[in-house]
KOLLONU-864325 format. One record per residue (C-alpha): residue number from 1; residue in one letter; x, y, z. Coordinates in pm, 1 decimal. Each point is the difference from the previous one (the first is absolute). Layout:
<recs>
REC   zati   numi          X          Y          Z
REC    NUM      A          X          Y          Z
...
</recs>
This chain:
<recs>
REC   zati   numi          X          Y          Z
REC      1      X    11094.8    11942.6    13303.3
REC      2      X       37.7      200.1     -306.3
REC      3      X      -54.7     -184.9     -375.0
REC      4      X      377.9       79.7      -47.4
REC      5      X       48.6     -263.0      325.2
REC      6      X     -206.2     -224.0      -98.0
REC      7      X      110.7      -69.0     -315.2
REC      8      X      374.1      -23.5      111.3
REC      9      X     -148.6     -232.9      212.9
REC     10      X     -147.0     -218.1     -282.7
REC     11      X      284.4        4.8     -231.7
REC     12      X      268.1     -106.8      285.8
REC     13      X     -276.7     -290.9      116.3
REC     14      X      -82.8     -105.4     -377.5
REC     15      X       93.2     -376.3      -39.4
REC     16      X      111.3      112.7     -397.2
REC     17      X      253.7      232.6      -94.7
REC     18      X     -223.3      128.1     -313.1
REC     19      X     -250.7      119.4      255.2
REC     20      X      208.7       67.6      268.2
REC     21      X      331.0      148.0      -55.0
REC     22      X        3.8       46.6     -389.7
REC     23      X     -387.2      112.6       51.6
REC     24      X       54.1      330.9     -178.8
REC     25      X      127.9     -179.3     -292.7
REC     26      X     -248.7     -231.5     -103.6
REC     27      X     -292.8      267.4       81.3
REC     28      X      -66.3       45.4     -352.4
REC     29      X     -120.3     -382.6        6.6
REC     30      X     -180.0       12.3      332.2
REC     31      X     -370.5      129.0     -121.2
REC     32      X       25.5     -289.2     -287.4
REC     33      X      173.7     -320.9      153.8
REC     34      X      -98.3       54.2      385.3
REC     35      X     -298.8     -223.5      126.7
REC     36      X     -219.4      306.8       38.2
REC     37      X      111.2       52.6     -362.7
REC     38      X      -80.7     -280.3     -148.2
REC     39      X     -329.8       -1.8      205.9
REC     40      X     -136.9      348.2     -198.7
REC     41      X       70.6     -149.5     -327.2
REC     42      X     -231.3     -307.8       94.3
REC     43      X     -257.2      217.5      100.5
REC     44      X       27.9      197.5     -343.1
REC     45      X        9.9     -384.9     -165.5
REC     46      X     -308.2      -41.2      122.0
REC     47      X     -190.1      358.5      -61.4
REC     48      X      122.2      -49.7     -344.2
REC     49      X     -155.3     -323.4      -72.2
REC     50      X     -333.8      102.8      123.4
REC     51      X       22.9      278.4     -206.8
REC     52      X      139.2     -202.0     -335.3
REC     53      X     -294.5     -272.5      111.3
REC     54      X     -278.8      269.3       48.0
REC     55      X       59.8      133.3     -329.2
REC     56      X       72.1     -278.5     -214.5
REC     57      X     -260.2     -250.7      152.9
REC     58      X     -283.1      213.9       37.0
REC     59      X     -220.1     -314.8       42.1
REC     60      X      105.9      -50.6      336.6
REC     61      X     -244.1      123.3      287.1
REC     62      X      205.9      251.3      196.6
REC     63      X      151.6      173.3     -362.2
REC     64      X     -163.7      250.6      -13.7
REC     65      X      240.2      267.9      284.9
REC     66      X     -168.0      253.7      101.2
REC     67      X      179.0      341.6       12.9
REC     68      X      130.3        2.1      365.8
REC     69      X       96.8     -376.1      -16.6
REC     70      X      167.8       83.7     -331.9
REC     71      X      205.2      274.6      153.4
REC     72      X       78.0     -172.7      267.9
REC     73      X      132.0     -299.9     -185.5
REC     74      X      189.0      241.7     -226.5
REC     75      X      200.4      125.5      285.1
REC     76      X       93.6     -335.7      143.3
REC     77      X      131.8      -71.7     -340.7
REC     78      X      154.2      322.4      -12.5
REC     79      X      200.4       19.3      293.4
REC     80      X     -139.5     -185.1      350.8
REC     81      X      -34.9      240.6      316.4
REC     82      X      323.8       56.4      219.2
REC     83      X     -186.7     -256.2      263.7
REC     84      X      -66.2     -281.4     -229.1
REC     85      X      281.3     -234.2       39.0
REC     86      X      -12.6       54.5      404.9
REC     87      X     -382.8      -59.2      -11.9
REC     88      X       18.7     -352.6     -231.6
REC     89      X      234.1      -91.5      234.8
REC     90      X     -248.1       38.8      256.5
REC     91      X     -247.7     -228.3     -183.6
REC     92      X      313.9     -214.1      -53.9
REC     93      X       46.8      -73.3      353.0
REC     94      X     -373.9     -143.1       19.3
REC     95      X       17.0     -194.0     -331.8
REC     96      X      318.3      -90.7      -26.7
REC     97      X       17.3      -13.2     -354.1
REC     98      X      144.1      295.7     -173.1
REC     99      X     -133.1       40.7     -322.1
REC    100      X     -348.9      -87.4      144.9
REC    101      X       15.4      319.2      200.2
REC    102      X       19.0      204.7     -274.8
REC    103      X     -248.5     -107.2     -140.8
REC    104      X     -186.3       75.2      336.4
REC    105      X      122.1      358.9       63.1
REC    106      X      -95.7       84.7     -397.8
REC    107      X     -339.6     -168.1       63.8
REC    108      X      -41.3      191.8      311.4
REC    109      X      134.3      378.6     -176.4
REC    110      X     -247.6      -39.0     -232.6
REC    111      X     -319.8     -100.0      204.2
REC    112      X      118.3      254.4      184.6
REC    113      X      -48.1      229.3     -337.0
REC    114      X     -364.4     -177.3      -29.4
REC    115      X       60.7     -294.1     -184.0
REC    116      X     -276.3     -271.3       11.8
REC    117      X       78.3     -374.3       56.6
REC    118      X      -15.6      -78.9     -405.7
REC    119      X      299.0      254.4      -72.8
REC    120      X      180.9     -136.9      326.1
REC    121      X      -10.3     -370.1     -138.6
REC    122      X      167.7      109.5     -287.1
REC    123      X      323.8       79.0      187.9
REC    124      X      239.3     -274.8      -39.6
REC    125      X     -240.8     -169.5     -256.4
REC    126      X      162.1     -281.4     -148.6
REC    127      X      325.9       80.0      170.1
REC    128      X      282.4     -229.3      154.3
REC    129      X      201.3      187.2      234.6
REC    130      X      300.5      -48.4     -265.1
REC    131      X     -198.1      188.4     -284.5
REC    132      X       45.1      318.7      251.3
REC    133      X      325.9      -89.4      147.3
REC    134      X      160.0      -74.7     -338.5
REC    135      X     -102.0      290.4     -152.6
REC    136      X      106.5      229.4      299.4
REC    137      X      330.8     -165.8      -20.0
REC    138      X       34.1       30.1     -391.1
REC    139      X     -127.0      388.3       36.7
REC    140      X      266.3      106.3      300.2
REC    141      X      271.1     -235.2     -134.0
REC    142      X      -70.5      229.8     -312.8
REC    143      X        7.1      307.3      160.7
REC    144      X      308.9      -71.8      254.9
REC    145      X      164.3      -74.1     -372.2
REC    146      X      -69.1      358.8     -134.5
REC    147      X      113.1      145.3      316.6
REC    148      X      306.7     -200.4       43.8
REC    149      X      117.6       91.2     -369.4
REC    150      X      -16.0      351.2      102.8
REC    151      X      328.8      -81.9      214.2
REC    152      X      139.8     -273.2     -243.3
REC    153      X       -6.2      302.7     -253.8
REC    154      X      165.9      221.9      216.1
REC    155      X      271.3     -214.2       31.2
REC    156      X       58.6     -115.2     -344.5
REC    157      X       12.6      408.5      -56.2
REC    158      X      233.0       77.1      235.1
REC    159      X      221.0     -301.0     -182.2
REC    160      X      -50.4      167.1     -319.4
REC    161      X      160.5      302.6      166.0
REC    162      X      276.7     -144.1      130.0
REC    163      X      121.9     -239.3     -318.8
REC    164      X      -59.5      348.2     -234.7
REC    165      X      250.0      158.0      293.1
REC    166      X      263.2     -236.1      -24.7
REC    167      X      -52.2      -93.4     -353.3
REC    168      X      388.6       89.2      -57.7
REC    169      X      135.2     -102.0      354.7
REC    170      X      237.2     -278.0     -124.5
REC    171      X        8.8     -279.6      253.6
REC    172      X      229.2     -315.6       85.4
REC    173      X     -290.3     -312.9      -76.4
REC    174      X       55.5     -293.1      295.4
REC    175      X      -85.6     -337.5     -171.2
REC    176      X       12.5     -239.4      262.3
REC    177      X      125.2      308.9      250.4
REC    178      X      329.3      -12.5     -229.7
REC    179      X      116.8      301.5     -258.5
REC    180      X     -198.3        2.3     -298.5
REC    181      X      -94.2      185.3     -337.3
REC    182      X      -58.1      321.6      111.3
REC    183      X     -345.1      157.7      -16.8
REC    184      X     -179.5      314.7       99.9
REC    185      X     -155.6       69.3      351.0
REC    186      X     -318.1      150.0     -219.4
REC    187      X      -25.9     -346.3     -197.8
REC    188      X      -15.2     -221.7      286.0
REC    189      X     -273.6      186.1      140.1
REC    190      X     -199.8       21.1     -350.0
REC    191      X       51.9     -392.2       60.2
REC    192      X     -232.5      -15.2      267.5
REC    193      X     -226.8      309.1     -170.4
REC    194      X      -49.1     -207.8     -287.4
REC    195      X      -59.1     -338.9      246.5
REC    196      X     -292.6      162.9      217.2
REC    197      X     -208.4      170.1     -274.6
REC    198      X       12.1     -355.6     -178.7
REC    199      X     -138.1     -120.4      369.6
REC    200      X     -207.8      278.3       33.6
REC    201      X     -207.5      -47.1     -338.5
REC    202      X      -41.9     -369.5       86.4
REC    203      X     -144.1       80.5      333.0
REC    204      X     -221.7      255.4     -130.7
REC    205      X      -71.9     -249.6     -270.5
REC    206      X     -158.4     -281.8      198.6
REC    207      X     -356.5      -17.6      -25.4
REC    208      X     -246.0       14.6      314.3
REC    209      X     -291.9     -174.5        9.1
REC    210      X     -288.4      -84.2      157.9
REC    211      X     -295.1     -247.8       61.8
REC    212      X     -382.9       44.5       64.0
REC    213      X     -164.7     -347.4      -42.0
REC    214      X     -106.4     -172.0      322.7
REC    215      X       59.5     -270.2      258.6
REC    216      X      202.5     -237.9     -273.1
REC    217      X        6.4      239.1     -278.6
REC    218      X     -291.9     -105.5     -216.1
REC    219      X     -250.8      252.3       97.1
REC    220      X     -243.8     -293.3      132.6
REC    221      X     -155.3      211.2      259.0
REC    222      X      -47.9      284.0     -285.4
REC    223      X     -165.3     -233.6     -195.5
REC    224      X     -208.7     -174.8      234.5
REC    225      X     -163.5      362.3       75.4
REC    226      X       21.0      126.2     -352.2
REC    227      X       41.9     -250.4     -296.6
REC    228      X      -72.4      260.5     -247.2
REC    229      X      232.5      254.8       63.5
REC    230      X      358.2      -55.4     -154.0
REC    231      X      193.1       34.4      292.2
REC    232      X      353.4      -62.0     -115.2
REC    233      X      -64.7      280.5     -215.7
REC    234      X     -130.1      254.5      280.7
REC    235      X      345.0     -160.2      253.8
REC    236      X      213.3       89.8     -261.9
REC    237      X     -147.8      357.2      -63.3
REC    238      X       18.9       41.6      409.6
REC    239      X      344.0      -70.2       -1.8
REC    240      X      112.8      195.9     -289.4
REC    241      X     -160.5      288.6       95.7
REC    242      X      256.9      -41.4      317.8
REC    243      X      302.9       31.1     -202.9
REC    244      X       39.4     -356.9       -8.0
REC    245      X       58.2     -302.9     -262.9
REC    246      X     -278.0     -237.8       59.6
REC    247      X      119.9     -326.9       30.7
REC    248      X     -312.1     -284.5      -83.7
REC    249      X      202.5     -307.0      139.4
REC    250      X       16.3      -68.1      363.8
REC    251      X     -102.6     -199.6      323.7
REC    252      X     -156.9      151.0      273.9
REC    253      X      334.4      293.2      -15.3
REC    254      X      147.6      110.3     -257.7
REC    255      X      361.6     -175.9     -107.6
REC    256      X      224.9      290.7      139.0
REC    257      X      266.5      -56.5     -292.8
REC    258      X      -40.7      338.8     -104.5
REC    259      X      114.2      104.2      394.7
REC    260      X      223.9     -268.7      -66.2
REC    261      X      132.4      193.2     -324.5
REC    262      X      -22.4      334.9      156.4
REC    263      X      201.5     -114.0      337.1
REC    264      X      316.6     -176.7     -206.0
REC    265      X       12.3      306.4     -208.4
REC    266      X       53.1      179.7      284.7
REC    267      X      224.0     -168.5      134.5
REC    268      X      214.4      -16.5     -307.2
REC    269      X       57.4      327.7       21.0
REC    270      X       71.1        0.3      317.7
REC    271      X      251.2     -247.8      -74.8
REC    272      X      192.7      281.5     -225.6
REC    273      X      -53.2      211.9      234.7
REC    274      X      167.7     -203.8      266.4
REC    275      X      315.2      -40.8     -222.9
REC    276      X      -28.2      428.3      -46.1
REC    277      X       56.3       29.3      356.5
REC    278      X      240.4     -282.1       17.3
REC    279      X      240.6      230.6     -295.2
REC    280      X      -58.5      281.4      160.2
REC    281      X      108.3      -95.2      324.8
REC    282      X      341.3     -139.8     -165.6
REC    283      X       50.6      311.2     -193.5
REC    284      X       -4.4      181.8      360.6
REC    285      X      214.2     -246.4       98.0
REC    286      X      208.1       94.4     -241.8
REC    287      X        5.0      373.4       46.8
REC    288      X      -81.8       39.3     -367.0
REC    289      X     -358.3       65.5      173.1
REC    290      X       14.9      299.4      294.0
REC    291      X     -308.6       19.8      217.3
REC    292      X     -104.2      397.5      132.3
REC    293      X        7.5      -54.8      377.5
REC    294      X     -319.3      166.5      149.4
REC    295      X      169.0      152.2      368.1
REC    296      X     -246.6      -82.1      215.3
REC    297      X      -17.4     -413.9      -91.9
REC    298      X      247.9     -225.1      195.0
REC    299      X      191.9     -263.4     -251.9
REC    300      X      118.7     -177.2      311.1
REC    301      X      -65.7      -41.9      356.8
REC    302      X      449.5      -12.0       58.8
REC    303      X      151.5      104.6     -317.5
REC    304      X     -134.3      326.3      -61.8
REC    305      X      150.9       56.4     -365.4
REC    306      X     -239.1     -227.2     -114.6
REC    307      X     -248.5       73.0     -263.1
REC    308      X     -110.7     -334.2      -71.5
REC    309      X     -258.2      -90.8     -338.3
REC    310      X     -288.5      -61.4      225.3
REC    311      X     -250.0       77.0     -237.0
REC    312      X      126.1     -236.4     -255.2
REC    313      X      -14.5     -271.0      270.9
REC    314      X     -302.3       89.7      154.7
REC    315      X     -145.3      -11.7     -375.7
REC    316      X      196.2     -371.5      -91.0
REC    317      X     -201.7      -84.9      378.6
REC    318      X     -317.1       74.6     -136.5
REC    319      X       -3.3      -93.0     -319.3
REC    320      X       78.4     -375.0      125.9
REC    321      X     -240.0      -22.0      243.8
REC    322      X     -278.1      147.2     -206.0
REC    323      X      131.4     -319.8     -280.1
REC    324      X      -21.4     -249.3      241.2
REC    325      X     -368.2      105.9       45.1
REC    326      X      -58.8       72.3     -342.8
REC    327      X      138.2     -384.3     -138.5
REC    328      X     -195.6     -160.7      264.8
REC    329      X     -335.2      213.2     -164.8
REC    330      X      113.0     -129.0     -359.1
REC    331      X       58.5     -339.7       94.5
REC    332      X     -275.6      -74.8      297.1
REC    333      X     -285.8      190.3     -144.8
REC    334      X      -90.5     -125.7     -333.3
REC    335      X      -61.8     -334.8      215.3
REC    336      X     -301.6     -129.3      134.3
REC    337      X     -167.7     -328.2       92.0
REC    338      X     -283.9      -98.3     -219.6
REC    339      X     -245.8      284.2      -34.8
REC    340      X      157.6      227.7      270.9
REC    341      X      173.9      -36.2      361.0
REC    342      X       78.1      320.7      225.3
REC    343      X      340.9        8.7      -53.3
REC    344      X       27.2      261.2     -207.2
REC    345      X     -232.4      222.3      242.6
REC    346      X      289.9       44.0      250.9
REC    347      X      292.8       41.9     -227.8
REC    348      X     -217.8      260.1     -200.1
REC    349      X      -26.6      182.7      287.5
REC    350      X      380.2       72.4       20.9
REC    351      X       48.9      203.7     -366.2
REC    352      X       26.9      301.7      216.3
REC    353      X      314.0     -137.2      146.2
REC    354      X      157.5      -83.9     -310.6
REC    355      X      -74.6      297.8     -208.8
REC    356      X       81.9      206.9      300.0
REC    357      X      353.1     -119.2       72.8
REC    358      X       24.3       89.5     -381.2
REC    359      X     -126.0      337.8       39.2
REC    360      X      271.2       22.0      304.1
REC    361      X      293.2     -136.5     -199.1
REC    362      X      -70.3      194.2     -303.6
REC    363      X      -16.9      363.6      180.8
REC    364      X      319.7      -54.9      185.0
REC    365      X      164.2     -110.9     -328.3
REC    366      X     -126.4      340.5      -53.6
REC    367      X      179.9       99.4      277.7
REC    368      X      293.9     -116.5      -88.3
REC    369      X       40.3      129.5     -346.6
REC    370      X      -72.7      339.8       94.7
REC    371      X      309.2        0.1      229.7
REC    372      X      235.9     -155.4     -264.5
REC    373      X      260.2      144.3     -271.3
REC    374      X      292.7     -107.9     -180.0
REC    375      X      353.3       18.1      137.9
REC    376      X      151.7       91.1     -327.4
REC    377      X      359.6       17.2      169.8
REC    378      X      -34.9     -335.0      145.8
REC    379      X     -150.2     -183.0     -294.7
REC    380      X      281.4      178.8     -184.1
REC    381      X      251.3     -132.5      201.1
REC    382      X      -63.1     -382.2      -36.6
REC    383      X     -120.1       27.6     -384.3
REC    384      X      371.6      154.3      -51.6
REC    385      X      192.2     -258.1      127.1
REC    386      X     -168.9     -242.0     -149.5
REC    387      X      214.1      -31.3     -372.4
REC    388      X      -25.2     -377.3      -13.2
REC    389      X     -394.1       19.5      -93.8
REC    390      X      119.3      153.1     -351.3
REC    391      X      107.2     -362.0      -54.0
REC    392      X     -348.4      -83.9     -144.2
REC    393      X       37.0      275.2     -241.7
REC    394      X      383.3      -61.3     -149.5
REC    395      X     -112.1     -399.9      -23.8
REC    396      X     -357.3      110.2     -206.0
REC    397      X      233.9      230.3     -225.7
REC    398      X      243.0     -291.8      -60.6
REC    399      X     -344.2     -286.0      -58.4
REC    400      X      -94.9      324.5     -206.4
REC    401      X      355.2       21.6     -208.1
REC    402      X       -2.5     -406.1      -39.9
REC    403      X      313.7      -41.5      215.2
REC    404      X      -31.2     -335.4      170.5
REC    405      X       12.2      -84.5      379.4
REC    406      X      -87.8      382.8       68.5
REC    407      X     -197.8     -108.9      339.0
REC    408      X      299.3     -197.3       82.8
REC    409      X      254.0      252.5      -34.3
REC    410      X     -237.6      236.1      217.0
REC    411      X      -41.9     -237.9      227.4
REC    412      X      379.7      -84.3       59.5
REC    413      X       87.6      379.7       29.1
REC    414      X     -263.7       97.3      199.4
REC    415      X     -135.1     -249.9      256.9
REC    416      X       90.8      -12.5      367.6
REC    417      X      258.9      296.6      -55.6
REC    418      X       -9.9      391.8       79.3
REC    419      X      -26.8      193.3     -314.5
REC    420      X       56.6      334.8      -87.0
REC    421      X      -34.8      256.8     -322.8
REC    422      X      373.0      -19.7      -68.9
REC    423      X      -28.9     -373.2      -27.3
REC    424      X     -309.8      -44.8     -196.3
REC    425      X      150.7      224.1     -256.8
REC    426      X      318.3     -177.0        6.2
REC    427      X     -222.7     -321.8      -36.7
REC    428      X     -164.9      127.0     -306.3
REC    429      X      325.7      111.3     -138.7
REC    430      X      104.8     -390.6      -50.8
REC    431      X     -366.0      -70.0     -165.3
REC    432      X        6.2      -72.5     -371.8
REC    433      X     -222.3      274.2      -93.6
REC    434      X      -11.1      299.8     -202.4
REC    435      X      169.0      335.0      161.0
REC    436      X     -334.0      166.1      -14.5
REC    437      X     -188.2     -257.8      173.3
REC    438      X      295.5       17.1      275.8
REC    439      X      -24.9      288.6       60.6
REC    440      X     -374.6       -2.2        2.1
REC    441      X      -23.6     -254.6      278.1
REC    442      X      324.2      206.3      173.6
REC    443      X     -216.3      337.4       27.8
REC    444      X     -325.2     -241.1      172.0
REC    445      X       65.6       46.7      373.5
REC    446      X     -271.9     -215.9      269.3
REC    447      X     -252.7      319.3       35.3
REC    448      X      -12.0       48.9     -387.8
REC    449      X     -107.6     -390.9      -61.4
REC    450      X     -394.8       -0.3      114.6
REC    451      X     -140.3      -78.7     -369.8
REC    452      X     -351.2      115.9      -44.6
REC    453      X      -36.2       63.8      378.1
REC    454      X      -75.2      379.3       16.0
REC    455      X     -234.2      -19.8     -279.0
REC    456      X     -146.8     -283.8      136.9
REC    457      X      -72.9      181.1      344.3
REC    458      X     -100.5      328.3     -157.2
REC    459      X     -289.2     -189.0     -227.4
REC    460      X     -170.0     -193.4      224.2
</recs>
C-alpha cells in the first residue's frame, strides 16, 4: 500500500473532521497541539529544568554535567528526536502515567549519554507533574497563538483591501432588513476591519503564564532538600527564561485564568467573525455580492446553476463549533476542587480541537473573500429606487432651520408609500425653507447621501 493510500485511508477513518477530512487545514497546528506534540515540549520542560537547576544550584550532587550529558540535555531541550513521543508512549503503556514517562525516557537518553545516578535524580527534582504540564501548555498555547495570528492577519488584510476598493461604492443600509441611510460597500467592511484588529490586540494582549513550585505550590519538597537556596527566586527565573509570566500563587496547578483569558478572547473574535460571514452571505443573497464560480466545483447535486457561499458557511460552521469548545475552556477550566482534581487534564487535552476548527473556519473565510466582488449594477439598482431614505436628511435640515414637527412632516410624506425623485422635490417645494437650501436638498439623490462613508473606508 503506498503512503498516498494509507493516508486516504486515515483521513476517511478519522473520528474528527480536523484530522480527518479538514486534515490539510489545521496541519500548521498538528506538530504543536497533537499528543506527540505536546509530548516533545514536556520532554524539553524537563531538559530545561535540569539545565536551569544544574547551573543555578550548583550545590546539588549531580550539578556538575559533564560535556556529553550536557549536550545531550541541550538537544532534548532543543528539539526531541523524531521517535520521542512514539517511544514515551511506549514507557506510557507500562506506567501508565504520562508525565512520569517522560521523565523516564529523559532519564534513560541521558544515562544513555553517561550520566551517573546523582545527575539522574535530579530529573524531575522537586517537580509535580503540573509544573511540566502547565508550562508545556502555556509554551504551545503561546506558540499556536503566534501561528494562528499569521492567518487572523491575513484576513484582516485582505478586509483592508476590500473596504479601500469599495470605499465609494454607495450602498442601500438594511436596518432591521428594511431600507435605510445609505452607506458604502467599503465602510461596512472597514466595520468589521476596525472590529477584529480591536479583537486581535486583546488576544495578543493576554498574558501567559506559568508555575514551577511543587506538589501544593509552596516549594515544601524544595525546601525540605535545600532550605538555603531561595527557590521562588530560581522558579521564577526558570520560567521566565521560557517566555513566560511567572505566576507565585497557586495549588498543586496553576489557576488557568490566563487560558481562560486567552480562550474568550478568541472566541470574541470569532464571534465578529461569525456575524462577517453572516453579512456576507446576505450581501450574496442580495446580488450586490457576485461569487467567481471555479468550473470544476458542483454548487448543487440537481440545480446545476448553483454557486452557492459555501465557504462563508463552512467558515460560520466552524467558527461555532470551535466557540462551543472554546466557552466551555473559559468557563470549566479556571475550576478546581480544593488543591487540584483531574478535570482539567482531559479538557486540556482538546485545545487542538478548538484552535483547529478556528484555523479551518478562518482559511475558508479566506476562501471566500478571494472569490467575492461587488455587483455595482445590482447595488445600483436598489440604492436608486430607494428616494424615501432622503427623508432623514430633509427632516435634519428642517430640526436644522428651527421649523417645528420636521420628523413629523417626513414621516407623514414618506412612510409606508413608494417614493420617487419627482416627488421628493415636489415635497421640498412646500417646505418653509430658503430657495437655496431647496434646492440643495433637491440636487441630493440616495447614492450621493453616505456622509463620511468613503473617507471613513479609505482611512482605516
Amino acid at each position: 500500500m503506498s503512503a498516498s493510500t494509507r493516508d486516504a485511508l486515515s483521513s476517511v477513518d478519522a473520528l474528527s473532521p480536523v484530522d480527518g477530512r479538514y486534515r490539510a487545514a489545521t496541519e500548521p497546528l498538528r506538530g504543536l497541539l497533537s499528543e506527540a506534540g505536546l509530548i516533545r515540549e514536556r520532554i524539553r520542560i524537563e531538559a530545561q529544568w535540569l539545565l536551569h537547576l544544574s547551573a543555578a544550584v550548583p550545590a546539588l550532587p549531580g550539578a556538575a554535567l559533564g560535556p556529553a550529558v550536557l549536550a545531550r540535555a541541550r538537544q532534548l531541550a532543543a528539539e526531541p528526536d523524531a521517535d520521542a513521543a512514539a517511544a514515551v508512549k511506549a514507557i506510557e503503556a507500562r506506567t501508565n502515567h504520562d508525565v512520569k514517562a517522560v521523565e523516564y525516557y529523559v532519564r534513560e537518553q541521558l544515562a544513555a549519554a553517561g550520566a551517573g545516578e546523582a545527575v539522574l535524580e535530579l530529573v524531575h527534582f522537586g517537580c509535580t507533574s503540573e509544573d511540566i504540564n502547565n508550562l508545556s501548555y502555556a509554551r504551545i498555547l503561546k506558540a499556536a497563538r503566534a501561528k494562528l495570528l499569521e492567518t487572523f492577519a491575513a484576513r484582516v488584510n485582505e478586509l483592508t483591501a476590500l473596504a479601500h476598493r469599495y470605499a465609494d461604492t454607495a450602498m442601500l443600509a438594511r436596518t432591521h432588513g428594511q431600507p435605510a441611510t445609505p452607506t458604502t460597500l467599503g465602510k461596512e467592511i472597514a466595520n468589521f476591519t476596525a472590529r477584529l484588529r480591536r479583537a486581535q490586540r486583546r488576544w495578543e494582549s493576554v498574558a501567559i503564564l506559568g508555575k514551577w513550585n511543587g506538589a501544593v505550590g509552596n516549594f515544601n519538597a524544595h525546601v525540605a532538600a535545600l532550605p538555603a537556596v531561595d527557590w521562588p527566586a530560581t522558579s521564577r527565573t526558570f520560567v521566565e527564561s521560557l517566555g513566560l509570566e511567572f505566576n507565585p500563587y497557586t495549588t498543586q496547578i496553576e489557576p488557568h485564568d490566563w487560558i481562560a483569558e486567552y480562550c474568550d478572547a478568541l472566541a470574541a473574535a470569532n464571534v465578529i467573525l461569525i456575524d462577517l460571514c453572516r453579512d456576507c452571505w446576505g450581501y450574496i443573497s442580495l446580488g450586490y455580492l457576485r461569487q467567481r464560480a471555479v468550473a470544476t466545483e458542483v454548487g448543487s447535486s440537481t440545480m446545476p446553476h448553483k454557486v452557492n457561499p459555501i465557504d462563508f458557511e463552512n467558515a460560520e460552521g466552524n467558527l461555532g463549533i470551535a466557540n462551543a469548545l472554546l466557552r466551555h475552556f473559559a468557563e470549566k477550566l479556571p475550576v478546581s476542587r480544593w488543591q487540584r482534581d483531574l478535570t482539567d487534564s482531559t479538557v486540556l487535552r482538546n485545545v487542538g480541537v478548538a484552535l483547529g476548527h478556528t484555523l479551518i473556519a478562518w482559511r475558508a473565510l479566506g476562501r471566500g473573500l478571494d472569490k467575492v466582488a461587488a455587483d455595482p449594477a445590482r447595488i445600483a439598482a436598489d440604492i436608486d429606487g430607494a428616494w424615501e431614505v432622503l427623508g432623514e436628511a430633509v427632516q435634519t435640515v428642517l430640526r436644522a432651520a428651527g421649523v417645528p414637527e420636521g420628523y413629523e412632516r417626513l414621516k407623514e410624506f414618506t412612510r409606508g408609500r413608494a417614493i420617487d425623485a419627482r416627488a421628493l422635490a415636489d415635497f421640498i417645494e412646500t417646505l418653509p425653507l430658503a430657495a437655496p437650501e431647496k434646492e440643495r436638498l433637491k440636487a441630493l439623490g440616495p447614492r450621493a447621501y453616505t456622509g463620511l462613508a468613503a473617507e471613513l473606508a479609505r482611512k482605516i
